[in-house]
C-alpha positions in Angstrom: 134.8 54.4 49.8 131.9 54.6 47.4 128.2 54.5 48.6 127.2 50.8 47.5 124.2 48.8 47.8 124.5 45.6 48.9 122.4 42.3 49.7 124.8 40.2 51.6 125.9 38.1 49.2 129.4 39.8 47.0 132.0 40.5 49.7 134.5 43.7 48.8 137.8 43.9 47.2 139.9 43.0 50.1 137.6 41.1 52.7 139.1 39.2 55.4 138.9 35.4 56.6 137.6 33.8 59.6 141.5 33.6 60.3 141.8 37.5 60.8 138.9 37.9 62.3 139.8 35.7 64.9 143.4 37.7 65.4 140.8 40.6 66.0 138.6 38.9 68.4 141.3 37.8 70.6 142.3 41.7 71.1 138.9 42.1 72.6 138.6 41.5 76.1 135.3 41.1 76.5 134.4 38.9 73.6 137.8 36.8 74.6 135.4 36.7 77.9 132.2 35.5 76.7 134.2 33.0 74.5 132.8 34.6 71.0 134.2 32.5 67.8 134.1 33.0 64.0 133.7 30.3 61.3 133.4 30.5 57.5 130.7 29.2 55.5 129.6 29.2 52.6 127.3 32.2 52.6 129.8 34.4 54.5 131.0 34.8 57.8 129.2 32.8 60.9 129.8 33.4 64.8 129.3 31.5 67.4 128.9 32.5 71.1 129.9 28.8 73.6 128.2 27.9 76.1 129.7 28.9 80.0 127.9 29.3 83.0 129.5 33.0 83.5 127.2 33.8 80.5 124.2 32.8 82.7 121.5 35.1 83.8 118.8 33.2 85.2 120.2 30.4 86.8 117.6 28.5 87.3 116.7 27.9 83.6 119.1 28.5 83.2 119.0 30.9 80.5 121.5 33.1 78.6 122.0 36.7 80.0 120.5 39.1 77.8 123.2 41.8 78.0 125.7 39.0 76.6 123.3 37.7 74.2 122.8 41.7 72.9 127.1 42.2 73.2 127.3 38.7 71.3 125.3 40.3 68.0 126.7 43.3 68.2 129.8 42.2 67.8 129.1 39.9 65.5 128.0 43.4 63.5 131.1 45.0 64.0 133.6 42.4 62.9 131.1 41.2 60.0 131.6 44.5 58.7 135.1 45.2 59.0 135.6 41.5 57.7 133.7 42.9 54.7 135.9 46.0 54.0 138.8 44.4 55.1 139.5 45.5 58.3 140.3 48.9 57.0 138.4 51.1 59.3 136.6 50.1 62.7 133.1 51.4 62.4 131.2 52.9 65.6 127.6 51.6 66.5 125.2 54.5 66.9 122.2 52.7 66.8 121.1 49.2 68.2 117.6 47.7 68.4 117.1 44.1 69.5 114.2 41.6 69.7 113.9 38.7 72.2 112.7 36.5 70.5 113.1 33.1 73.0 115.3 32.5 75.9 118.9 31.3 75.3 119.4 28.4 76.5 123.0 27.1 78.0 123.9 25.7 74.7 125.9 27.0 71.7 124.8 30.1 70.3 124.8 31.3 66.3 125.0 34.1 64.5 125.2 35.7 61.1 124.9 39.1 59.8 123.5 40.5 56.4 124.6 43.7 55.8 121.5 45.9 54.3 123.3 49.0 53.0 126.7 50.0 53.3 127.4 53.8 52.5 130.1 55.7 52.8 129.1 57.0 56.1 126.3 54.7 57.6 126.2 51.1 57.5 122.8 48.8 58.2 123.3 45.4 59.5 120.6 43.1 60.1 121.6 40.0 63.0 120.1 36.5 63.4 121.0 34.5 67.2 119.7 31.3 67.2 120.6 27.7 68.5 120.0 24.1 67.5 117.7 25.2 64.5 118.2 28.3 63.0 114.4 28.5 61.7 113.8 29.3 65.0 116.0 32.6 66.3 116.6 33.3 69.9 116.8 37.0 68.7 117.0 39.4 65.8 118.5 43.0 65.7 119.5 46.0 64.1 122.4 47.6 64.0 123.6 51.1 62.1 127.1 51.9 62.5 128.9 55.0 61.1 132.6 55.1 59.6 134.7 57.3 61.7 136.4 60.5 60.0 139.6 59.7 58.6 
């Protein structure tokens, strides 16, 4: 793959659809668990996290946990990346930073990624959470991932 600059907007030769993305999230236990879901837009790729009480961490807020809020984006990382190669290689996250930004209500959750650089080693994904109005993000991260030697 050739190092290319990107701003989030021009998907690669070969991306996939909300469709396959979904074939890949249902082979993930976890994020079959937490009830993760992918839609299309018009921009690109969005996720959405539903709401279930086994996604609670404080009770009586009750408020999202913020270990599945964090698992949440970076999946959404993961699977917005290999959506925008195509599925042709599953990168590995070696670096995650996230910001809390408000709590998470018990309410559908959103995300989408824009992916900052994609080389031919490292990629850099920014991720936006947020829930009735997306002016207003729940929580922003980082993620850099690294393409595994093939």
């Amino acid at each position: 793959m050739n190092e290319t600059e990107l701003n989030g907007q021009e998907p690669v030769e070969g991306s996939a659809s909300a469709a396959t993305v979904m074939q890949w999230l249902a082979r993930i236990p976890y994020a079959r668990f937490m009830d993760v879901q992918v839609h299309e837009a018009a921009d690109g790729l969005s996720f959405v996290l539903a709401p279930h009480r086994h996604n609670v961490g404080n009770p009586a807020l009750p408020a999202l946990h913020g270990g599945v809020i964090a698992a949440f984006m970076e999946t959404c990382a993961v699977l917005d990346v290999m959506a925008h190669t195509g599925g042709r290689q599953v990168p590995r996250v070696v670096d995650f930073s996230i910001d809390y930004l408000r709590s998470g209500q018990l309410q559908p959750t959103y995300a989408r990624c824009q992916m900052n650089r994609l080389g031919r080693r490292v990629v850099n994904v920014s991720i936006t959470a947020w829930q009735s109005d997306e002016s207003k993000p729940i929580t922003m991260a980082r993620a850099h991932l690294i393409w595994p030697e093939t």
